[in-house]
C-alpha positions in Angstrom: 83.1 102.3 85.5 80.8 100.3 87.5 82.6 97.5 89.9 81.9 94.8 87.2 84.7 96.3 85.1 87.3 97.2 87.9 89.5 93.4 87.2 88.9 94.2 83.5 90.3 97.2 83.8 93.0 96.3 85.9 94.5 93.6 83.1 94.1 96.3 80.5 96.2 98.9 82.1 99.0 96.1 82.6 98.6 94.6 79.0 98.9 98.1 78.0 102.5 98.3 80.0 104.0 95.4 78.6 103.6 93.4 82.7 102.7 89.9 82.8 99.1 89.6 84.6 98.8 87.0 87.2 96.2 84.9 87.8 96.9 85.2 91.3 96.9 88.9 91.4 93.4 89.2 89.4 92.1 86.5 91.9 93.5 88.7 94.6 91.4 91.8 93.0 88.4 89.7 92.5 88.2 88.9 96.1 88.7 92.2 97.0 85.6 93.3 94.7 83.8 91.0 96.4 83.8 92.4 99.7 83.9 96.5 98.7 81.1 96.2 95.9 78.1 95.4 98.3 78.4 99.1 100.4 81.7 100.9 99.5 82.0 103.8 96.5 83.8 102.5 93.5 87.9 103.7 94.4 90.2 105.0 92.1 91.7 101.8 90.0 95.1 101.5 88.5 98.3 100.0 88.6 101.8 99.8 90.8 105.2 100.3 90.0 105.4 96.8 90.2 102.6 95.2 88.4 100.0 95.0 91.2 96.3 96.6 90.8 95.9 99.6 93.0 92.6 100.7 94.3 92.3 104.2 96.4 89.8 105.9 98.5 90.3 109.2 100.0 91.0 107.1 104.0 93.1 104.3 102.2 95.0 103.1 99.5 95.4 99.3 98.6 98.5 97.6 96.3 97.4 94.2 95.3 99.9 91.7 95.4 99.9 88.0 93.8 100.8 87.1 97.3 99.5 89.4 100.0 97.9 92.9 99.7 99.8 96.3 100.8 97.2 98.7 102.7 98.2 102.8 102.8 96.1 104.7 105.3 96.5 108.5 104.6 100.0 110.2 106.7 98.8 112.2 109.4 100.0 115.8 108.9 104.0 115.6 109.6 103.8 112.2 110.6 105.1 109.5 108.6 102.4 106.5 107.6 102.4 102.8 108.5 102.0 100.3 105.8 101.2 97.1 106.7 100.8 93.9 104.7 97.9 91.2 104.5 98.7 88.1 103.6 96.1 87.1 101.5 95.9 84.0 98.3 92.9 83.9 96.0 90.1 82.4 98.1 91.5 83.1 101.4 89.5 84.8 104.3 90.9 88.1 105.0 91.3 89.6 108.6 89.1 91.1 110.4 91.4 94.6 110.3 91.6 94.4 106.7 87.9 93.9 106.1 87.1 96.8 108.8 89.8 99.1 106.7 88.3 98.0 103.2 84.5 98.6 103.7 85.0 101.9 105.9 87.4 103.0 102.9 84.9 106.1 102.3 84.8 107.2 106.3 87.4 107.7 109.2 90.7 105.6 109.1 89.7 103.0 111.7 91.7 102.8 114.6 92.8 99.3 113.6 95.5 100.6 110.9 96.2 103.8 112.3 
């Protein structure tokens, strides 16, 4: 599935559950795609308990929100993980830490979400 199709996708697989779909959430995602597609390997796409889009590399795991997006770095062995939360509406700028995090998704965790 090439990036193109990752929103698609992602309003599928919650049509398919029964979940509303936001338009808040898919604008969200699409500002997410927009940052990852130009130099990041396509992630592993699904959806949340909640319905929120998921996207996951093998250094971090993102839960999109309609109102903020959840990030998951991977738990150290025997430690616990730190999940933190960026506020983020469609068409907002994102953080410098969170745009670090997304487009080094394929390499180390960067030190900023650690």
């Amino acid at each position: 599935m090439p990036w193109s199709e990752v929103v698609a996708r992602v309003r599928h697989l919650l049509e398919a559950r029964g979940d509303p779909v936001s338009d808040a959430l898919l604008g969200n995602l699409k500002d997410i795609v927009e940052l990852a597609q130009a130099g990041v390997a396509l992630p592993e796409v699904g959806i949340g308990y909640w319905p929120t889009a998921t996207l996951g590399w093998p250094s971090l795991t993102l839960e999109i929100f309609e109102d903020r997006i959840e990030v998951y770095p991977p738990a150290p062995p025997g430690k616990a993980i730190t999940v933190w939360g960026e506020p983020h509406t469609p068409g907002q700028a994102f953080s410098e830490a969170f745009k670090t995090a997304v487009l080094n998704a394929e390499g180390p965790i960067p030190d900023a979400i650690r």
